[in-house]
Structure formats: structure tokens, C-alpha cells
C-alpha positions in Angstrom: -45.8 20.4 23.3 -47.9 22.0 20.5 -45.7 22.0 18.1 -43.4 18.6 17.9 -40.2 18.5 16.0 -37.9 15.5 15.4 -35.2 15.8 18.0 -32.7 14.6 15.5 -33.0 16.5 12.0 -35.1 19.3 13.6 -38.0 19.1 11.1 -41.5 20.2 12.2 -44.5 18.1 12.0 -45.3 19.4 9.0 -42.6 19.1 7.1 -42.5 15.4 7.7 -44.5 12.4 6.9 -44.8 10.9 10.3 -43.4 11.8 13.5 -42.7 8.9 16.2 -43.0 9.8 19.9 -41.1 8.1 22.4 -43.2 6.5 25.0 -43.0 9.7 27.4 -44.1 11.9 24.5 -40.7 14.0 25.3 -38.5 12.5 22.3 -39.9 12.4 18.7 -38.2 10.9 15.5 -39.0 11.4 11.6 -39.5 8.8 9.5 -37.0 10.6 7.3 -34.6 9.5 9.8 -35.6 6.3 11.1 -34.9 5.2 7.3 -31.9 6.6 7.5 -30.9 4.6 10.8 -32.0 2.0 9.2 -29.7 1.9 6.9 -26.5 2.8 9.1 -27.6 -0.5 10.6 -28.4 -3.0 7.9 -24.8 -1.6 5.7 -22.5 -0.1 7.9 -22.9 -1.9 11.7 -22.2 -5.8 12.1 -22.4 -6.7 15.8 -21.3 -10.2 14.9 -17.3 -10.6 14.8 -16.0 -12.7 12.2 -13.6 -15.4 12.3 -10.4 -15.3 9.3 -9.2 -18.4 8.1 -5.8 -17.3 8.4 -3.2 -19.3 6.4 -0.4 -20.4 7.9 3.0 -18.6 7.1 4.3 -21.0 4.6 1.4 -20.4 2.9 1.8 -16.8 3.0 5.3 -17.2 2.0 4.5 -19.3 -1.0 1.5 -17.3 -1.9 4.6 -14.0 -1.5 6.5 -16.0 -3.5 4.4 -15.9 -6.8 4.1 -12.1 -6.9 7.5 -10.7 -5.6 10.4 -12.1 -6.8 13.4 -12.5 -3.7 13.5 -11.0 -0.7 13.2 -14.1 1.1 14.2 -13.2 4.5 12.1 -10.7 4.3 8.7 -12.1 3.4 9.4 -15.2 6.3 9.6 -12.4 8.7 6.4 -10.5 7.4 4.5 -14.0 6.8 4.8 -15.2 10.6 4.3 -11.3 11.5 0.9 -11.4 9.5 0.1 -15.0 10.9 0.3 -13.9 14.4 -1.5 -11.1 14.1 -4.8 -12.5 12.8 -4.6 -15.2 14.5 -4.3 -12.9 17.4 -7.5 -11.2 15.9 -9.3 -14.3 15.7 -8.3 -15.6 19.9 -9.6 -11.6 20.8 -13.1 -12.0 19.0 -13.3 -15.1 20.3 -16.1 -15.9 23.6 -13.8 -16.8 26.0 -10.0 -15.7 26.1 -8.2 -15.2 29.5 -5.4 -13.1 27.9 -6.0 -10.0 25.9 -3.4 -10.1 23.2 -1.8 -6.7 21.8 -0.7 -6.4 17.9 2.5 -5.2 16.7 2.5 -3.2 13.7 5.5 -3.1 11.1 7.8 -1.5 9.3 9.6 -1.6 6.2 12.7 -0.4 5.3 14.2 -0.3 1.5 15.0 1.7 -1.4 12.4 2.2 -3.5 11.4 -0.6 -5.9 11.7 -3.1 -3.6 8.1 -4.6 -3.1 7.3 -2.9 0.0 3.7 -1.8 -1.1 3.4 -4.9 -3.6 3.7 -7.0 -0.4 1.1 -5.6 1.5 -1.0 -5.4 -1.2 -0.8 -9.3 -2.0 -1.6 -9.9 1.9 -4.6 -8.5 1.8 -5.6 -10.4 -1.7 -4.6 -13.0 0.0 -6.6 -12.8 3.2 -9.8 -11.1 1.4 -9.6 -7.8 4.0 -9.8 -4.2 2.9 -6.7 -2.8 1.9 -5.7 1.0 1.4 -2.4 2.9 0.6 -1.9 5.8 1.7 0.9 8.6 1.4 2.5 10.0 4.6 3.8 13.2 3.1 0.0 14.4 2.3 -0.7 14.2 6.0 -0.9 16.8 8.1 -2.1 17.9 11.9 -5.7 18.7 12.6 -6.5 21.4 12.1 -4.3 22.4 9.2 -4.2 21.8 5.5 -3.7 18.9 3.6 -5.5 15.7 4.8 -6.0 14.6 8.1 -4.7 11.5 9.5 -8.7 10.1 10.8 -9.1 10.9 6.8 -7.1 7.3 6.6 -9.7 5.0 8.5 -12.5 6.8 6.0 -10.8 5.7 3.2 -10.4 2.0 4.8 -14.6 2.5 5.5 -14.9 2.9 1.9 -12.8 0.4 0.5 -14.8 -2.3 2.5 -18.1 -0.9 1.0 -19.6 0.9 4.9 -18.9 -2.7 6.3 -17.6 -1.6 9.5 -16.6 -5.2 10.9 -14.7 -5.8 7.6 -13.0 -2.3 7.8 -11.6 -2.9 10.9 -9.6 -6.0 10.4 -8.1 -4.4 7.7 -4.6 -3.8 6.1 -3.3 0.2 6.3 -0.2 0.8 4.5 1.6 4.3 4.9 4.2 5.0 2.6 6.8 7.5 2.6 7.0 7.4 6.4 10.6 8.6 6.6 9.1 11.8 5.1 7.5 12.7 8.2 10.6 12.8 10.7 11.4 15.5 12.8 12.9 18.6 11.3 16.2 18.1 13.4 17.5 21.3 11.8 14.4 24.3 11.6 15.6 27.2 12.8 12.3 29.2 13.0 9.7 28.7 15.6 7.2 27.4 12.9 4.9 24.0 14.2 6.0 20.9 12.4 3.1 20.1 11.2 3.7 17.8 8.4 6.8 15.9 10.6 6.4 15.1 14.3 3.1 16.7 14.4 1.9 13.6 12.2 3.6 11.4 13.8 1.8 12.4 16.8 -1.5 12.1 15.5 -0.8 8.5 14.1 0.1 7.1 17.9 -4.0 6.7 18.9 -4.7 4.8 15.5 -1.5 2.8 15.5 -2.1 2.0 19.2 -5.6 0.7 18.8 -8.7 3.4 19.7 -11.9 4.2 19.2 -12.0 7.0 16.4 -15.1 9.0 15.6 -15.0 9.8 11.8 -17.5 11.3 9.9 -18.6 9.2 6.5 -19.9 10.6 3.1 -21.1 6.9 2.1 -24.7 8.2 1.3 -26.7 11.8 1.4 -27.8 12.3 4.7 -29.1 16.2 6.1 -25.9 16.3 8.1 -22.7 14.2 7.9 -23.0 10.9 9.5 -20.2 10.0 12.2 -19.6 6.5 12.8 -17.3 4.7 15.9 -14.1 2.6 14.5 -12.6 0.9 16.5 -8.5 0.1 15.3 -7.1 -2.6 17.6 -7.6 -5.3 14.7 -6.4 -2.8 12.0 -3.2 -4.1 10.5 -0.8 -1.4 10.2 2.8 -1.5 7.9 4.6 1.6 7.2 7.3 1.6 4.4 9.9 4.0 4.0 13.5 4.4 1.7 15.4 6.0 5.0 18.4 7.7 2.7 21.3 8.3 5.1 19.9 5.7 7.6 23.1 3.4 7.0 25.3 6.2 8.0 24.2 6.4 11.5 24.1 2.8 12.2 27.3 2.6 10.9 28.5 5.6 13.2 26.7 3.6 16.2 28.6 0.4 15.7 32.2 1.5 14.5 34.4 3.3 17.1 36.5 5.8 16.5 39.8 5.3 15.2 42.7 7.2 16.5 44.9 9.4 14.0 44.2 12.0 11.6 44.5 9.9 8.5 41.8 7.8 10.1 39.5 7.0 7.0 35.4 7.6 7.9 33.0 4.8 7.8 31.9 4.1 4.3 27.5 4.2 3.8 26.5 1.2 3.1 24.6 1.5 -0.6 23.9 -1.8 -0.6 21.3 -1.7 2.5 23.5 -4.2 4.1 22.9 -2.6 7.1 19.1 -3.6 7.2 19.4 -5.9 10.0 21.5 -4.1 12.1 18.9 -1.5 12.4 17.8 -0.4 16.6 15.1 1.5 17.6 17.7 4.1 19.1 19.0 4.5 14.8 15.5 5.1 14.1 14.6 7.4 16.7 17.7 9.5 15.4 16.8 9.7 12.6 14.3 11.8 13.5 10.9 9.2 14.6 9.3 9.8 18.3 10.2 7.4 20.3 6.2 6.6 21.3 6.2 6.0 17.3 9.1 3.9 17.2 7.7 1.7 20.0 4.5 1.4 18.2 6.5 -0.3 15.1 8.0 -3.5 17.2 8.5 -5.6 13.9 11.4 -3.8 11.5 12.0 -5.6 8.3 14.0 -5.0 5.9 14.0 -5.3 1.8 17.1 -4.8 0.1 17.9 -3.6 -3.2 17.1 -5.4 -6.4 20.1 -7.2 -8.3 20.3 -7.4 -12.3 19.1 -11.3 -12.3 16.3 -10.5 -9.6 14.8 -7.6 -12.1 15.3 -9.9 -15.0 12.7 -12.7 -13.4 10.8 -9.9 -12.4 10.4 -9.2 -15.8 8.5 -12.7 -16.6 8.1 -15.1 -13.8 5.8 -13.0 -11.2 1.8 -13.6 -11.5 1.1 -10.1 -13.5 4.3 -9.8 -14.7 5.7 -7.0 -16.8 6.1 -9.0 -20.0 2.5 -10.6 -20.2 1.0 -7.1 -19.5 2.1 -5.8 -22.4 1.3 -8.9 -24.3 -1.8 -8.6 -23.5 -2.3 -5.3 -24.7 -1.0 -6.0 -27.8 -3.1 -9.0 -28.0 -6.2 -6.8 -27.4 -6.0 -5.7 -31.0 -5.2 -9.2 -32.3 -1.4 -8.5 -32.3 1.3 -11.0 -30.7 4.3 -8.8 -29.0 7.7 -10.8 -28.3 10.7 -10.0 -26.7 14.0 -11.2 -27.4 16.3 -12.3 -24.7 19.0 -9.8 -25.5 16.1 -6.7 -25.2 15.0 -8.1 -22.0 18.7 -8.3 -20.4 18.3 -4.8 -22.0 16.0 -3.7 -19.9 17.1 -5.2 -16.7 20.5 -3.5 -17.4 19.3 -0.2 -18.0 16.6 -0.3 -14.5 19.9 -1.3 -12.3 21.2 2.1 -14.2 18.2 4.1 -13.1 18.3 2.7 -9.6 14.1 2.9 -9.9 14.1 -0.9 -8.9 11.2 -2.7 -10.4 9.7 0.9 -11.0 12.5 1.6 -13.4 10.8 -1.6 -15.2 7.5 -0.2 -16.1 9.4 3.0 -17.3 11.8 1.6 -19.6 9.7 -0.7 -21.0 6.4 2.5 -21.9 9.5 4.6 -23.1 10.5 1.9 -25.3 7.5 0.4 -26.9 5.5 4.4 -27.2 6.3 5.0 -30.7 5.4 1.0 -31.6 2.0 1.2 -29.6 1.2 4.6 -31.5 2.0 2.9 -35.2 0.7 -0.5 -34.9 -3.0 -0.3 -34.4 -3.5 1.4 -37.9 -1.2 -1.5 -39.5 -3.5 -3.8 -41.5 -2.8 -7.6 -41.3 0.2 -7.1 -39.0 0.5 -10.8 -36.8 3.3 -10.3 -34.6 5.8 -7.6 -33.3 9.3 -8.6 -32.5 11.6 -6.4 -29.8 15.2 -6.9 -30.1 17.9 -5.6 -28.3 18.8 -3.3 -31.3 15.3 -1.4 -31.3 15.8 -0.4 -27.6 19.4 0.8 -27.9 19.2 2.4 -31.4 15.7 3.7 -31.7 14.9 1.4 -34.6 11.7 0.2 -35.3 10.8 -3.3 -34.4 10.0 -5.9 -36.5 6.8 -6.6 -37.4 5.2 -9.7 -39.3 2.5 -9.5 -41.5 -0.4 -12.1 -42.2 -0.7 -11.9 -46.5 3.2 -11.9 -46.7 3.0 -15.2 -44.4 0.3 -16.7 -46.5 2.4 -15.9 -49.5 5.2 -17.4 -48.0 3.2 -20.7 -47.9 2.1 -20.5 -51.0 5.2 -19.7 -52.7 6.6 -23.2 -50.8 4.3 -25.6 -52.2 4.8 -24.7 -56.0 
């Protein structure tokens, strides 16, 4: 050959440094590109599989416990589901194991508010694994726009800095999934592309494959692709399911005989959480192969007034100390009274946000006092009562030279 190329850029000899022939002379490489191999193998590849420490699941439960205030049934049934699972992981990567041991994936079922995402964020703080969230309703099929769903494991790559053996014991949440049900009632011959077609394309991840996705981790001459394997990957999909309780309740009542027989009431309470079968969810409008993929249901229900009142100070990163500690930032001490935060917690069972509705009242409340108090000179403290959130009224505010005044005033 008189003029050698590198068989896997395509550069001449002369554009490169050094060309490597293969020991038949019929294969050349760059050094352009060994570096770059190099590097897929020293940051992305890990032949070795690692073993978790997984904690057992009254651990998790306790650990749960600090960050998401009730839901107790709930976060037993998701601590023994997590347990199993990577322990599972941990039997499978092990040398010798005469069973091969297949993951179940879960799903989670509650209005919105709840702690669905919270949870699944905590787990994987807890466990020290990768951890994404990502949006069903932005998903689309191949080949069509919006995001693919292979666009999920590149995030998960990502998040676990190119670490490919970290990436895939990872934690995938997909919220929004009751967005992407079947549209039971099109009546043009348009593809569902955003409904069952995603559903569809989520089977071969959900399952456990081996997906080729292409990684912008570094600048290469072409896009790098990069084998992931997802039979360790951790998959929970969350989802409100409106109108869910009305065919569960149609499954289990009969029909009563009569004209003035009265319908069966929906249930707004989500008492009809663990009644749910995979027949209720399939008509409501998942695939079957998708439902089957989704063994372990659980669900969350909604949030009473005393549960969003503790949510409002007890939980690790609670509402209340955040915003303490933004006021403290500038040397300021906030304070709420106990009549503004049973305030608030009356107001978010209003809203019906859960412990979204939380965050909202409490940035509506406090915007005009977080405008005013930076420029206030020698302010101490700021007190919220119950009368500044309902009125509009500005809060009280304590100021250092009227304190030392105060003190000075007492001992003449």
C-alpha cells in the first residue's frame, strides 16, 4: 500500500504523527486515535463489577423516614423492593451463581405531591448510584421529534461521570408515565407516537438489553458509541393516573338493578391504591408487555393537613430551615409563628399541590419581604405571623440599635 491511512479516522500518513500497522501491515491506527481509545478505556470501561453494600430494608425505611414524612406502607414495600434488587445485582456479578435472577421494576401511583420522585431520589443518596429523572411526556419514537428514549441511558452515562459500571447499576426514574397511555379515543389514522409508541420503545430498556448509544462526553472526529448494558438498571415510573379509581371501582362493584340505581362514587381519596390489577392498568390505556414489565405497583396516597404541617419542619431539608437559611445568608434570623405555619398547611390542602403547593405558598408569601429586607440596615430578625400571610401585611421585623437601646434604657 503506498499510501496508508488509519482505518479508523481515515487520516493519511501525512496528516498524522505516527501511523501503527497491525502485524500483517493490512490495518493501520493513528496515534490520534489510539489516545483517544485510551481514554474510552481508562474513564468510560470498567471490566471489574462491583459489589454494593446494600442496606437492609429497615435501614432504607428509616433512612425514608427522615426525608418523606408518611407513607409508611408505601416506603416498606419500596424498601424490601430496592433490597432485593441489589442484592439481586450483587448474587448476578458474583463468580459463581447457579440461578440467574431477573429484576422487577416499579411503579408508583399518586397524586401529585406525594414523594414519588423524592423517594427515588433519597434511594439513590442513599446507595451512592447514579440517579436521573426524566419526563415521559418529552419522549417520543425514533425517528421523530422530541427526545428519544436511548437519550435516557446517555443522561444516566453522564450523571455517573463516563463510568460505565457505575451507570449501569443505576436508578432511572420516569415521571409522568400515565401521560404516555394509549390514545383509546383518536379518530384519525395518525401514529401514536408520544403514547404506545413510547411505551414500546421503553420494553428493551425496561427488560434488560444491550443498548448502543452514542456519547458526547469529550470531542472526538466522530461521535463515540458505547455498549450499556440495562439488566442492573433500577427502573421506577411514577404517575398521578386521574380517573384510575373509576375503573377499579367499575371492576369490583356489580351492577345494581333499577333505574334509580346510584353509580359508583371515584374514590378522591386514592383509597383505591391497593386494589389496583394489572388488567385496571392495562385499561387504562398501558401495553400489556409494559404492564408486565412493572411487577411491583405501589401506591402513595394523598397528603393530609397534619402530614404537610411536619413536612413543613421535621424532614432533613425541610421547607422552614431553607428559608432560614437564606435569610441567615445576609445575617438575618426568619421565624414563623405557629398560626402562619398551620396557615400554610391549610391553604396547600386548598391547592391540592401536595408538598408542591408548600414551596408555592410559602415564595408567594415571603416575595415582597425577601425584596425589602436586604437593604434594611441593622435588621436582626423577621417574624411571620398568621396575619401577614392572610392580610398582606408586612412582617415584623427587629432591629439591632433599637434592641441595644432597649437594654440600655433597662439598666438606668
Amino acid at each position: 500500500m503506498q499510501n496508508p491511512s488509519c482505518n479508523f479516522c481515515g487520516r493519511g500518513q501525512n496528516s498524522v504523527k505516527k501511523l501503527i500497522s497491525s502485524p500483517t501491515c493490512n490495518c493501520y491506527i493513528c496515534d490520534t486515535c489510539v489516545e483517544v481509545c485510551k481514554s474510552l478505556l481508562g474513564t468510560k470501561i470498567s471490566t471489574t463489577k462491583s459489589q454494593l453494600n446494600v442496606p437492609l430494608p429497615q435501614e432504607i425505611k428509616t433512612m425514608l423516614d427522615s426525608y418523606i414524612v408518611g407513607q409508611d406502607e408505601a416506603k416498606i414495600a419500596i424498601s424490601v423492593a430496592v433490597y432485593n434488587h441489589y442484592k439481586r445485582l450483587n448474587y448476578n456479578n458474583s463468580a459463581k451463581h447457579s440461578v440467574e435472577l431477573d429484576k422487577s421494576n416499579i411503579l408508583l401511583i399518586g397524586p401529585t405531591g406525594v414523594g414519588k420522585t423524592l423517594i427515588a431520589k433519597s434511594l439513590a443518596r442513599m446507595l451512592d448510584v447514579p440517579f436521573i429523572c426524566a419526563d415521559a411526556t418529552t419522549l417520543t419514537e425514533a425517528g421523530y421529534v422530541g427526545e428519544d428514549v436511548d437519550s435516557v441511558l446517555n443522561k444516566l452515562l453522564e450523571k455517573a461521570n463516563g463510568d460505565l459500571t457505575r451507570a449501569e447499576m443505576g436508578i432511572v426514574y420516569i415521571d409522568e408515565i400515565d401521560k404516555i397511555a394509549k390514545k383509546l379515543d383518536v379518530r384519525n389514522f395518525t401514529r401514536d407516537v408520544s403514547g404506545e409508541g413510547v411505551q414500546q420503545s421503553l420494553l428493551k430498556i425496561l427488560e434488560g438489553t444491550t443498548v448502543n448509544i452514542a456519547t458526547t462526553m469529550r470531542k472526538t472526529p466522530k461521535n463515540d458509541e458505547i455498549m450499556m448494558n440495562t439488566n442492573n438498571i433500577l427502573f421506577i415510573c411514577g404517575g398521578a393516573f386521574v380517573n384510575l379509581d373509576k375503573i377499579v371501582l367499575s371492576r369490583q362493584k356489580t351492577k345494581a338493578v333499577g333505574f334509580n340505581s346510584p353509580p359508583p362514587k371515584a374514590s378522591a381519596n386514592y383509597s383505591f391504591l391497593d386494589k389496583v390489577q394489572p388488567n385496571d392498568l392495562i385499561e387504562f390505556g398501558l401495553i400489556p408487555e409494559f404492564v408486565g414489565r412493572l411487577p411491583i405497583v405501589i401506591g402513595l396516597k394523598p397528603l393530609d393537613k397534619k402530614s404537610l404541617l411536619n413536612i413543613l419542619t421535621r424532614p432533613k431539608n425541610n421547607l422552614v430551615e431553607q428559608f432560614k437559611t437564606i435569610f441567615s445568608l445576609d445575617g438575618v434570623e426568619l421565624e414563623f409563628s405557629k398560626s402562619a405555619l398551620n396557615h400554610i398547611a391549610t391553604k396547600a390542602m386548598e391547592l391540592g399541590l401536595g408538598a408542591r403547593g408548600l414551596r408555592t405558598i410559602m415564595e408567594e408569601s415571603l416575595l415582597q419581604t425577601m425584596y425589602t429586607y436586604p437593604t434594611e440596615k441593622c435588621l436582626e430578625k423577621v417574624i411571620i405571623d398568621k396575619e401577614c400571610l392572610i392580610q398582606k401585611t408586612p412582617p415584623q421585623m427587629l432591629y439591632k440599635h433599637k434592641k441595644q437601646q432597649n437594654l440600655h434604657m433597662s439598666k438606668n
